[in-house]
N, C-alpha and C positions, 0 to 999 in steps of 0.2 A: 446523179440520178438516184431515187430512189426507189428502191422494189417494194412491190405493192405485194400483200398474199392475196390479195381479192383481184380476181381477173376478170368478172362480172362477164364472163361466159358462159356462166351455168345460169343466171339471171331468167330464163326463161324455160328450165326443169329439163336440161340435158347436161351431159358431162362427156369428158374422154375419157376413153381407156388409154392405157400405154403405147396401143398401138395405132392411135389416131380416132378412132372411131368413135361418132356421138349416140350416145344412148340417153334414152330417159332413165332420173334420177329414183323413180320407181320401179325400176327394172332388178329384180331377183340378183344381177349380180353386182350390185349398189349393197344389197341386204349383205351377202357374203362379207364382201369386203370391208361393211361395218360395222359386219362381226368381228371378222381377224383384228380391225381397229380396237374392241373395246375386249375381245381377249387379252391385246397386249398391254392396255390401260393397267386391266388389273392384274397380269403380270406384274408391270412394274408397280404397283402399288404392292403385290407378296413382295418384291425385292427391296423397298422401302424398310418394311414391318420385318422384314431375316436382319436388320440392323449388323451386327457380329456376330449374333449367335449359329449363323449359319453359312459362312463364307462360304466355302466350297458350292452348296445348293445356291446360293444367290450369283456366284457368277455364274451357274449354269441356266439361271432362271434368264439371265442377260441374253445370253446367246439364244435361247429359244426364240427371245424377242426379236432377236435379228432377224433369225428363223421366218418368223411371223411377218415378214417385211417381203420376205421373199414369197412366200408363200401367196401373200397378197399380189405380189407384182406379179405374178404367175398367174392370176385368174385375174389381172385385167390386164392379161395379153401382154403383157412384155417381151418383144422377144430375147432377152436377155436376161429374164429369171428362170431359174429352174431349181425346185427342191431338189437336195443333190439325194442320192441314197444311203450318203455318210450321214447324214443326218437326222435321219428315221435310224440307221442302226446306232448313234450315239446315243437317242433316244433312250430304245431298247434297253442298251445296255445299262443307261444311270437306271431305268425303272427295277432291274433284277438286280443291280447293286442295292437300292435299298429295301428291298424282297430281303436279301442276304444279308444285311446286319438287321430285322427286323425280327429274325425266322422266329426267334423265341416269343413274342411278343405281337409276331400276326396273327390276325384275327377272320375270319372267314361267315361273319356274321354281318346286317347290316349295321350299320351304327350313327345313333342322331348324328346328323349334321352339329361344327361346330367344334366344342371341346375349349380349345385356347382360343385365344384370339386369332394368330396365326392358320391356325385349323381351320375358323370359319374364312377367313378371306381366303383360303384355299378353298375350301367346300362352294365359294360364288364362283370362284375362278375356274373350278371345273365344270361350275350348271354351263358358264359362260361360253366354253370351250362344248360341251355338249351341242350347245344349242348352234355355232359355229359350224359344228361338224355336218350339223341336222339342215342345216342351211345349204351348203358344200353338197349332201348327195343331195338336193333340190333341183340347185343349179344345173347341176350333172346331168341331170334329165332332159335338161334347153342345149348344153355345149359342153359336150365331152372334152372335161377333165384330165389330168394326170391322175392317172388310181391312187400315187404315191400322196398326193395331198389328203384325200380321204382317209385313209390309211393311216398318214400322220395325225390328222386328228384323233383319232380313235387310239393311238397312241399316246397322244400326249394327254388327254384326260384321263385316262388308267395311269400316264405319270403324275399329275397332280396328286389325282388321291392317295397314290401311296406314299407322296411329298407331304400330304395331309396327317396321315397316318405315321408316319416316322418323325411329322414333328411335335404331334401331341403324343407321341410313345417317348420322345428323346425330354420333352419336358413334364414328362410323368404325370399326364393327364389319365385319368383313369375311364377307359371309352365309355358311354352309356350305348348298350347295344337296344335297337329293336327287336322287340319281342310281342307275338301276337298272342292277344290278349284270349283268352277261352273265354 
């Protein structure tokens, strides 16, 4: 027998959730969930582009993707995902790890998008993760949420940028800061 990925269920602008339930395909939490899809897109595309230069940050970039797996199966009702709160505090932690080997070298001003190469597909991957998040308190509004998924967004785009920023510092890109013009 062969398995088919087309189930031609949706064939007529409904889908399931995890937990059986058919909703339309324009339904707000359709949009959420493909957002967390095209965050972890480009996740894995930073985890491509850290090739060797960044092992440590790129297996960590893996795991968030798992992360983002769950997080999704958690807003479309799973009852078997759950963001755990090891994982917002792991979080936490990598983003004040790289606070701390930066210190000499953060910057507190805004700064063009971009720098390296690297730099810029982090700088889409965090608009991407913004706009995820901004979606997620949308949703929140129709079906109360875990706070912890909000939360974790708004965490993990203050982790990009500073994955942004520690890797055009680590490869001596020299920031162009914004400056308003008189």
């Amino acid at each position: 027998m062969v398995i088919s990925v087309s189930t031609k269920t949706g064939d007529k602008g409904t889908s399931s959730l995890a937990n059986g339930e058919r909703v339309g395909k324009e339904s707000l939490i359709f949009e959420v969930i493909g957002n967390l899809d095209e965050l972890n897109s480009w996740l894995g595309l930073v985890a491509v582009k850290m090739k060797n230069e960044f092992p440590d940050h790129r297996k960590y970039i893996l795991e968030l993707q798992d992360t983002l797996f769950y997080i999704g199966a958690e807003v479309a009702q799973s009852p078997k995902a759950t963001l755990s709160k090891k994982a917002l505090t792991t979080l936490e932690k990598n983003a004040e790890a790289i606070q701390d080997v930066m210190k000499d070298g953060w910057h507190s001003k805004f700064v063009l998008p971009g720098g390296t190469e690297l730099g810029g597909w982090l700088d889409i991957t965090r608009t991407v993760c913004r706009r995820c998040e901004r979606s997620m308190v949308q949703l929140d509004t129709e079906r109360e949420l875990n706070p912890m998924l909000i939360k974790y967004l708004n965490r993990l785009s203050d982790y990009i940028y500073l994955l942004r920023c520690f890797v055009n510092h680590a490869l001596e890109y020299p920031e162009q800061l914004f400056e308003v013009k008189k």
